[in-house]
Structure formats: C-alpha cells, structure tokens
C-alpha positions in Angstrom: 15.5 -2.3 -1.6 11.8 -4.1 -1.4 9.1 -1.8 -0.7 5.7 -2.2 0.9 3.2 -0.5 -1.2 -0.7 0.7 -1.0 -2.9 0.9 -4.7 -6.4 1.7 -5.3 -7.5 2.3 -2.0 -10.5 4.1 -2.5 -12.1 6.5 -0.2 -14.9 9.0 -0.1 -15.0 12.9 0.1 -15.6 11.8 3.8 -12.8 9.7 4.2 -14.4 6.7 4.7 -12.8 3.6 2.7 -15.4 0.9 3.1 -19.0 1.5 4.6 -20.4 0.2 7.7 -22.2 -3.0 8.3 -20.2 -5.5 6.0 -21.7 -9.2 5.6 -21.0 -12.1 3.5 -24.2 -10.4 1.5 -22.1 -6.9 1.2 -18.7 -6.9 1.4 -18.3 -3.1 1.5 -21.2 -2.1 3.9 -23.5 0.2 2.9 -21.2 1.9 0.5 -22.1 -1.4 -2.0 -19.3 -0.8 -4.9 -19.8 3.0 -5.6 -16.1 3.9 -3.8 -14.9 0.9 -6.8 -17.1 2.3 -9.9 -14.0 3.9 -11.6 -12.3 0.2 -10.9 -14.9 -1.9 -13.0 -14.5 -0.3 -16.6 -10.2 -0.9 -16.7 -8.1 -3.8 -18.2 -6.8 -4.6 -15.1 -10.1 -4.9 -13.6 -12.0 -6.8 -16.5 -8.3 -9.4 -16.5 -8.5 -10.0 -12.9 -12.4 -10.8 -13.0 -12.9 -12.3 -16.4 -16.3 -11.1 -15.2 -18.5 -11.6 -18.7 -21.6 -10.1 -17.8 -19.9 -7.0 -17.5 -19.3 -4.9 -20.8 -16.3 -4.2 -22.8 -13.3 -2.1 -21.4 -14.2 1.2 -21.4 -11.4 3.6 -23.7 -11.9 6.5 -21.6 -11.1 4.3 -18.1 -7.4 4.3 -19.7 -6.1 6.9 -17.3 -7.3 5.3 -14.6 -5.9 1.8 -15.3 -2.7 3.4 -16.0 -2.5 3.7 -11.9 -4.8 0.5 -11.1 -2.5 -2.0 -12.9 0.5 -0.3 -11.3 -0.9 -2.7 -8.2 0.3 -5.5 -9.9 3.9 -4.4 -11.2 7.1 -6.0 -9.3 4.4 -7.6 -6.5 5.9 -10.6 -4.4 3.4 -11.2 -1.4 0.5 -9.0 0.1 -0.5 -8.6 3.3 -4.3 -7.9 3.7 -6.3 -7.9 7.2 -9.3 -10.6 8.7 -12.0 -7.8 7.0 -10.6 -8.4 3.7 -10.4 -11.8 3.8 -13.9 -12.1 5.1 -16.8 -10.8 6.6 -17.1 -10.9 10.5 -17.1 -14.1 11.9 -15.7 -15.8 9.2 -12.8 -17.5 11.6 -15.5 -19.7 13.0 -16.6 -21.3 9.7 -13.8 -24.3 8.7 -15.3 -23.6 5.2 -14.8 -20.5 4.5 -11.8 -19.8 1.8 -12.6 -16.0 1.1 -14.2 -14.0 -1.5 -12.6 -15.1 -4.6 -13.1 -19.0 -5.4 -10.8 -21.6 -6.3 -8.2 -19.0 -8.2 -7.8 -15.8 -6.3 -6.3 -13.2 -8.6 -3.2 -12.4 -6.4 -1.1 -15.7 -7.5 1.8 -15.0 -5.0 1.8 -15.6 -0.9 -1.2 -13.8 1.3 -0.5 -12.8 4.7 -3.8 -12.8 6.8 -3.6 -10.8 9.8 -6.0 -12.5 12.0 -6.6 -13.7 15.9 -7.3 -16.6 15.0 -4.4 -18.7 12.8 -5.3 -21.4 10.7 -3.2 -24.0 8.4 -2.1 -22.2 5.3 -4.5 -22.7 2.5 -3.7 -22.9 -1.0 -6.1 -22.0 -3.9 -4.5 -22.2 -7.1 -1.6 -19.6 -7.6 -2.5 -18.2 -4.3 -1.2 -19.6 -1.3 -2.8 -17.8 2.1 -0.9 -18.0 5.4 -2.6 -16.7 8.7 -1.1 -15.0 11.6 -1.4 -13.3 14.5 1.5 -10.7 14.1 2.0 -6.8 14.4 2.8 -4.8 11.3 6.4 -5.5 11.3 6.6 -9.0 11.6 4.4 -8.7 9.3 6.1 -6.5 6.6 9.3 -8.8 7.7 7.5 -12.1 7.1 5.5 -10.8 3.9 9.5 -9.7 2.6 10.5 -13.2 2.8 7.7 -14.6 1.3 8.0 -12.0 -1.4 12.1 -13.3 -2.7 13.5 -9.6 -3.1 10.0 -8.1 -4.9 7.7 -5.7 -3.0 5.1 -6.1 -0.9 1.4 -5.1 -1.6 -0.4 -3.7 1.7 -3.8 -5.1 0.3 -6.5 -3.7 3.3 -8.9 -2.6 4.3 -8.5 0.4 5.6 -7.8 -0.3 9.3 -5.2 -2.8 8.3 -3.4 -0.1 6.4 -4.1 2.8 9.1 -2.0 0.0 11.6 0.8 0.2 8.7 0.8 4.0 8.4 0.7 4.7 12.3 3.8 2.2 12.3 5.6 4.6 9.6 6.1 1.3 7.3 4.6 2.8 4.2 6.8 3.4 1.1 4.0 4.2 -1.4 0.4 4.8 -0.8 -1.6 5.1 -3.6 -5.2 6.6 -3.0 -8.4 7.1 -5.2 -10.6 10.2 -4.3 -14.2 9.6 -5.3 -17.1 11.9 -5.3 -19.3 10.4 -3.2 -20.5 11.0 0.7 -20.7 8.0 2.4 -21.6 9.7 6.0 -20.3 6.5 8.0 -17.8 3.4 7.7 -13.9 3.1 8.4 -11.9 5.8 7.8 -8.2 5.3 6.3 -7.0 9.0 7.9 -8.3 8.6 12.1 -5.1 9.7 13.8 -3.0 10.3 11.2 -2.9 14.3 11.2 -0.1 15.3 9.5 1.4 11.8 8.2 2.3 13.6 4.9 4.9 15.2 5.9 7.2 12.5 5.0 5.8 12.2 1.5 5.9 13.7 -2.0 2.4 13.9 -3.1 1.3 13.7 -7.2 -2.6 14.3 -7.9 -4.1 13.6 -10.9 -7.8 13.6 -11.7 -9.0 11.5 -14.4 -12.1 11.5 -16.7 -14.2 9.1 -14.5 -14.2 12.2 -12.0 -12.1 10.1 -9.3 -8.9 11.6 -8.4 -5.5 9.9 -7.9 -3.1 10.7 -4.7 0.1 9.0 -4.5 2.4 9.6 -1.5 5.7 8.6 -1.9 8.3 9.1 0.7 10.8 10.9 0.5 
C-alpha cells in the first residue's frame, strides 16, 4: 500500500523549521540556510542542484545522504504547501513559476495547496497542479497522481503540521540541528503526544545533525 512520507525536514533545538520573515530575497526567514548546512555537502544534494560553485561532495556527509536520498526512493507525486512554492504574495504575480527554474528537481506531479488555483503548469519533468483542498483530498489526489508509488509530503512545516494533525503520516523523517533559531514556524504546535503511534530510530551523524524517523506502527 502507497504511503505518504516526510524527509529532511529540518528543524532547530527550538523546534522551529523555517525562520520568520520569508521573501523572494530569503526563502527561509531569518534562519538563511543554517537548518539545511548538513544538506549542501551530500550526493543527493550536489545531483539535484548541479550547483558548481559549490565544492566537491564531502566523504564524511555520507551518513547523512544515506537518509537525504531516501527522499527520493519509490516517490510518485509530492504535495508541498503555497510557502514552499513561494514567498507571500506570490499568487498575485502571473509570472511567478517558483524557486527552481525551468527544471525543478522533483520530475513527477506537484500538488500546490493554495487559495488561490491556477492552470497547471508544467516545467520540464515537473508538472505542478494547484488546489484548494484539505489534507485528504489532497493525499487522495496526490495517490492518483502518483500510479501506486508513495507520496512525498514536501512542506513547509505548517503544511505538514495540517498532515500530522489529520493522522495521515506514514513516515516522518526529521533532521535535529544544533542551532537556536528563537522565532519562525514550528513543525510540533499542538501535536503533544503524536508519537505515540510511531516507532522512533535516532541516529546522529558526524555533521552533528541528528536523524529522527517516526514510523507508524
């Protein structure tokens, strides 16, 4: 059976998985990319960027990619929320095609929870549809979309709270990182005792970020 999945959701000894005050100039708020530091040095990350000015993949980020590519494994269709997609305001600009250019590295469907539909959009592999749904017409849409693989809940963090409130998370995979942020959006807000349900694995990993994956049981 499909199942709808979380990866590399990173989040700070505070809880806080982006920062506050995101813009088109800082797509993370004030936290700027130190929750996504461990990210930048893996395979997967260097594969999915082709970003050049960046060095060589680091050996010792091998741990960590071992659970960052994982993201990508059995993947059909992701559902992400409007913050992902863009910064605020970005329904009102006809122009505006998200962060990633002409070939966004998620090559299957997108489901864009937003207000505000538009016309699907295709870039490249990636084909972007926008709704106005609740998370499961979502999930149920995204599972269609995805032809029997699983489903990637992509973020941010108040998209997948909406998930985890709704008790449609199979797999949430989070990255502790040793850094106060002090304000954002939190991924826990209301969730006491949500683990119940799950086994939990940690494992820390030489970048000094450690890796939580709930799994339910």
């Amino acid at each position: 059976m499909p199942l709808a999945r979380v990866h590399n959701i990173a989040v700070s000894l505070d809880g806080f998985a982006t920062g506050e005050g995101q813009s088109r100039e800082a797509p993370f708020g004030h936290a700027g990319t130190r929750l996504m530091e461990w990210f930048f040095p893996t395979a997967t990350f260097q594969g999915l960027s082709g970003d050049r000015e960046r060095q060589a993949v680091d050996p010792a980020s091998g741990p960590d990619d071992a659970f960052a590519r994982r993201a990508w494994e059995g993947i059909g269709a992701e559902i992400m929320g409007a913050g992902k997609f863009g910064p605020p305001g970005w329904q009102r600009d006809p122009e505006w095609r998200g962060w990633w250019g002409d070939e966004p590295p998620f090559h299957t469907p997108v489901l864009v929870l937003t207000h505000e539909p538009r016309p699907p959009l295709e870039l490249g592999e990636t084909t972007f549809h926008f709704a106005a749904v609740e998370p499961r017409e979502a999930l149920d849409r995204a599972f269609e979309l995805a032809g029997g693989l699983d489903v990637r809940l992509g973020g941010g963090p108040s998209s997948i709270r909406e998930f985890m409130a709704a008790g449609l998370v199979d797999l949430l995979h989070v990255v502790q990182v040793p850094v106060l942020l002090g304000r954002g959006v939190s991924l826990w807000s209301g969730l006491e005792g949500w683990e119940r349900d799950y086994e939990v694995e940690s494992t820390s990993t030489p970048s000094g970020v450690t890796h939580l994956v709930f799994t339910r049981r």
